[in-house]
C-alpha positions in Angstrom: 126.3 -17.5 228.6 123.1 -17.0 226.7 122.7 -14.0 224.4 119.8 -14.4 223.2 119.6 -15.4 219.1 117.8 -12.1 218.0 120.8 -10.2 219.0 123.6 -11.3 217.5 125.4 -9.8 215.0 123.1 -6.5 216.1 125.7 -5.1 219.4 128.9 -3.4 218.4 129.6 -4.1 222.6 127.1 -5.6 224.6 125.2 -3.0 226.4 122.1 -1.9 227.0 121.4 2.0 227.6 118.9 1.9 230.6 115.7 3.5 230.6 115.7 6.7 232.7 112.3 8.5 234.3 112.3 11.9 232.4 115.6 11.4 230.9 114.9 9.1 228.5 113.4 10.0 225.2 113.4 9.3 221.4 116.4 11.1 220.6 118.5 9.2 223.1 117.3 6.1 222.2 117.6 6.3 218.5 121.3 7.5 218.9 121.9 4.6 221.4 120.4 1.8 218.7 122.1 3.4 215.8 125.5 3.2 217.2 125.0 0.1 218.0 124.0 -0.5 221.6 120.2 -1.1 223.1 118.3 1.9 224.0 115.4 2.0 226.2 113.4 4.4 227.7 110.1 4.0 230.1 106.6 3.7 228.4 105.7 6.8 231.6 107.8 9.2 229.8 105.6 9.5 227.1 102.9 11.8 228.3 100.1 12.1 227.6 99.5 8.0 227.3 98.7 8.9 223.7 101.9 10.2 222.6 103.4 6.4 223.7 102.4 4.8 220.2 104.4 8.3 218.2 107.3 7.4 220.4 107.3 4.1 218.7 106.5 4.9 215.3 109.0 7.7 215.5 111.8 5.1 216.5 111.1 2.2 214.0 111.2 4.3 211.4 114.0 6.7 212.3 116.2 2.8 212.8 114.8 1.6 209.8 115.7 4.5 207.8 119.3 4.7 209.2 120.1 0.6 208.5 118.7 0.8 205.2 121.3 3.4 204.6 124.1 2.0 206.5 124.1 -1.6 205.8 127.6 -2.5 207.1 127.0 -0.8 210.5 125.1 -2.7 213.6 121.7 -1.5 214.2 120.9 -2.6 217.8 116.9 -2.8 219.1 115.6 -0.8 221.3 113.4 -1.9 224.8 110.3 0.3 226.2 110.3 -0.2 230.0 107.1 -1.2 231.7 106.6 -0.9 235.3 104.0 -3.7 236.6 102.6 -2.5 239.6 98.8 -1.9 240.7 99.4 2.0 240.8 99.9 2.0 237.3 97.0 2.4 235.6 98.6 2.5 232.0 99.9 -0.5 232.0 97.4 -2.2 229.7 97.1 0.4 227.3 101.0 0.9 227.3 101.5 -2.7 226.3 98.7 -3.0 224.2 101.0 -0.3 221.9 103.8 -2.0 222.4 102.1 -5.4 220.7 100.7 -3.3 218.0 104.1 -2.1 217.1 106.3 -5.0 217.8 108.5 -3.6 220.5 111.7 -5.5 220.5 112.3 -6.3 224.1 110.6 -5.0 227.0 112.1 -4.3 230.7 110.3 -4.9 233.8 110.5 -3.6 237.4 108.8 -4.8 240.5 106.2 -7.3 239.8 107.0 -10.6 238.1 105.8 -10.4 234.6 104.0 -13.4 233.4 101.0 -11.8 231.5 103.7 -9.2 229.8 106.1 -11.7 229.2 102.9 -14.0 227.4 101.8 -10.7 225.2 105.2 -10.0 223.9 106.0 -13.6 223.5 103.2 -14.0 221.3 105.3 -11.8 218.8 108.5 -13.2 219.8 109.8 -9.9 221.7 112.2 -10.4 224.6 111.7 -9.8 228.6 114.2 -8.3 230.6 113.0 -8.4 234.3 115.2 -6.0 236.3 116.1 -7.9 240.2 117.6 -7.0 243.5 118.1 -10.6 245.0 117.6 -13.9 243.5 114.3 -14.6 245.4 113.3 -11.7 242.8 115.2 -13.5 240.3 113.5 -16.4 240.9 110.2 -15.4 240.8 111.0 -13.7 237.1 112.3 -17.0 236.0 109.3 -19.2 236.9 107.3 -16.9 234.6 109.4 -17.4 232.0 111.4 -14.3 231.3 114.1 -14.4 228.6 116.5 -12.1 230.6 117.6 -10.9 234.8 119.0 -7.6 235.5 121.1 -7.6 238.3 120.8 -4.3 240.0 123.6 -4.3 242.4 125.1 -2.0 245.0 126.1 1.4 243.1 123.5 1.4 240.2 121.2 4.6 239.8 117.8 4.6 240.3 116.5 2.2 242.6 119.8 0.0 243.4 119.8 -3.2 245.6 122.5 -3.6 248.0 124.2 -6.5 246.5 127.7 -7.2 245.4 127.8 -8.2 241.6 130.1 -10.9 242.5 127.4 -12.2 244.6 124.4 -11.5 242.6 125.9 -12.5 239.0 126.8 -15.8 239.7 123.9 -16.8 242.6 121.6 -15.7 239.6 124.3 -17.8 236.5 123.6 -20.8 239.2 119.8 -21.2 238.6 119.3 -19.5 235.1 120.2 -19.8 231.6 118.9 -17.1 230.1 120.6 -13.7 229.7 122.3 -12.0 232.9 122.6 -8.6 232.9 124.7 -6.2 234.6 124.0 -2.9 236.6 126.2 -0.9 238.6 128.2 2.0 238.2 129.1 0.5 234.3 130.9 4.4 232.4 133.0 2.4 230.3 134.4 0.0 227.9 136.6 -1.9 230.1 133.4 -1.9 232.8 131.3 -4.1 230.3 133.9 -6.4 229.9 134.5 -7.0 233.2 131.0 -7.6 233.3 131.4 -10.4 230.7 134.3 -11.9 232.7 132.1 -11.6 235.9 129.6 -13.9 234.2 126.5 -11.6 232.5 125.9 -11.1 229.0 124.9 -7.8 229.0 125.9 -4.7 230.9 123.3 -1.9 231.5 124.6 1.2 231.6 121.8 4.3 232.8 124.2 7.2 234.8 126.7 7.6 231.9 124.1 8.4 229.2 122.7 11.1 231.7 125.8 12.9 231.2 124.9 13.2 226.9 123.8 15.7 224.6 121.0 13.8 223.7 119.6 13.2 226.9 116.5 14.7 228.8 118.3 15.8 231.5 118.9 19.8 232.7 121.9 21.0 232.0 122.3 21.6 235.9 121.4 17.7 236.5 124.7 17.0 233.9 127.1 19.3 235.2 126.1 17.8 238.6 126.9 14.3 237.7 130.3 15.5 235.9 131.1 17.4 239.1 130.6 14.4 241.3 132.3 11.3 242.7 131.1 8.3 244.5 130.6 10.2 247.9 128.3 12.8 246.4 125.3 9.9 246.1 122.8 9.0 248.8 121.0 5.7 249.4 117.8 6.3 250.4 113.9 5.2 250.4 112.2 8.4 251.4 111.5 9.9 247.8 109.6 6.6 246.3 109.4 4.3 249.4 112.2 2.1 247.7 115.9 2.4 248.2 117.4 4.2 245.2 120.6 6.6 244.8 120.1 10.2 244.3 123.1 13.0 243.7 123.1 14.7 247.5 123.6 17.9 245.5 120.1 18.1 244.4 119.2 16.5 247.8 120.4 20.0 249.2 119.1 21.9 247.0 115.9 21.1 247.8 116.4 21.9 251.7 116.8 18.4 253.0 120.2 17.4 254.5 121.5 14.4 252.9 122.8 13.2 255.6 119.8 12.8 257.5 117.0 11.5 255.8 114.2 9.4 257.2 113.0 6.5 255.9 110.4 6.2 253.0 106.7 4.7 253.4 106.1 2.3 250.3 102.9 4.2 250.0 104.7 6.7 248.0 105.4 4.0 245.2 102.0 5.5 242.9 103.5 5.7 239.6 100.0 7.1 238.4 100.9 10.2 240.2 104.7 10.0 239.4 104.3 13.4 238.3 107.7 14.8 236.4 107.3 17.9 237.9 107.7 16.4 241.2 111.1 15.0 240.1 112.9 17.7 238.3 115.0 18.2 241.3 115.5 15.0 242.6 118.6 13.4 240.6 119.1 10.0 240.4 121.9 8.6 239.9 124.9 5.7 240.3 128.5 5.8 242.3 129.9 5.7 239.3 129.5 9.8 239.3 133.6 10.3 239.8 134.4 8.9 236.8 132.1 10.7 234.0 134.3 13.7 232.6 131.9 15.4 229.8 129.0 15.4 228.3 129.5 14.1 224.3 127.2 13.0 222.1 125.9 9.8 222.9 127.4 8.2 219.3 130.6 9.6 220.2 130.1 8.0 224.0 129.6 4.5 222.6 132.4 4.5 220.7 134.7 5.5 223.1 133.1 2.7 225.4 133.8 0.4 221.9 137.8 1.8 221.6 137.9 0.9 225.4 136.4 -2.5 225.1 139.0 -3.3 222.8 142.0 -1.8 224.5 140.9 -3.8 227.7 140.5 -7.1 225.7 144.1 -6.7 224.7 145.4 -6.0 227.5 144.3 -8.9 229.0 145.4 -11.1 226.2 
């Protein structure tokens, strides 16, 4: 097991909020630290590019503040989420504001990372590379990334197809580094048996959709709280990669879940991954059936903490 050094003594459970397209936003990510899990969101949900660098000021301080003031209580960091693909154009001006401000950790998708993972090394940040398969692990670990998400079967957004039993430990094999957990993680007991499974960290993104705090419609909640496993489809046509959407919104928009074709990976252009485009296409994990309400996202983490616990015991 390898957590890294800089965040010990910083998790009240080991979890990581996940960052969310258009859910994710300042308010969710500075209740996430301050109760004492990592919050993330995506460098794309700050629009225009411009407001990126007020998104970070605006969290420092707002962390700073609140652990200045509550010295006893764990203050975790937060991540920024950078996709590294050719379609987006911001990337260099994204991460040239996260170097200026010293961004924690950063979390990247598709591409293997090595000039990120140099430019936030050079401050001693942390990489998170999120993977479907350990030939994508692989490639992450050769450029030297401190952590591997495992995106297994059930996650939100764009999910692989793997088992966690099988990803986890093909991924624990080859790397020492942080392992980190996705799929359908809604509770306490979930991120320990992510532990026992062999990861680090879970990575929890469908349960904080489902909170005051985050970006979400209140249609898009009460969707996910109304759902169950059978309610999500796993599909490529919306970004040309496989991801899981709520069938709900799938319907609503006039397509039949049921029977959707197959997506072109031309669609993947995150420099027109317009919001608009997506504020009826819901994403999100099989874990669905067993979110109940929609709390604030404090209250959330220390339910998840109370049911840590009560799992740890049981288990002796």
């Amino acid at each position: 097991m390898a957590l890294p050094k800089s965040l010990e003594g910083k998790l009240r459970i080991p979890l990581i909020g996940a960052p969310m397209f258009i859910v994710s936003g300042p308010e969710l990510v500075i209740a996430q630290c301050q109760a004492g899990i990592i919050g993330g969101f995506p460098a794309l949900n700050a629009r225009p590019q411009s407001a990126l660098a007020d998104w970070l000021k605006q969290i420092k301080e707002s962390l700073a503040e609140y652990a200045e003031k509550n010295e006893d209580q764990p203050v975790a960091p937060y991540a920024v989420n950078q996709i590294v693909h050719a379609s987006n154009s911001r990337l260099l001006d994204d991460m040239a504001s996260c170097v200026e401000h010293e961004v924690p950790i950063i979390i990247t998708s598709l591409r293997p990372p090595a000039e990120v993972v140099a430019a936030v090394h050079s401050y001693g940040g942390l990489v998170f590379h999120d993977v479907i398969s350990l030939r994508h692990a692989r490639k992450a670990i050769e450029q030297g990334v401190d952590g591997v998400i495992a995106v297994c079967a059930g996650a939100g957004g764009h999910a692989g197809p793997l088992s966690p039993f099988a990803l986890v430990k093909e991924i624990r094999k080859e790397f020492d580094g942080a392992v980190i957990l996705s799929g359908c993680i809604t509770s306490g007991s979930d991120v320990l048996a992510a532990k026992a499974m062999g990861a680090d960290l879970a990575y929890s993104g469908t349960r904080f959709i489902a909170t005051e705090e985050a970006r979400a419609v209140p249609a898009y909640k009460e969707m996910i709280v109304d759902s169950e496993a059978a309610d999500i489809a796993y599909t490529s046509l919306f970004s040309g990669i496989h991801g899981s959407y709520l069938k709900g919104s799938i319907t609503n928009i006039g397509l039949d879940p049921e029977n959707l074709p197959d997506g072109s990976s031309d669609a993947m252009d995150f420099d027109k991954a317009d919001a608009k485009a997506w504020k009826d296409i819901w994403s999100a994990g099989q874990g669905v059936g067993n979110i109940d309400d929609i709390p604030p996202a404090r209250d959330l983490v220390m339910t998840m903490e109370r049911e840590y616990l009560s799992a740890l015991s049981d288990l002796g």
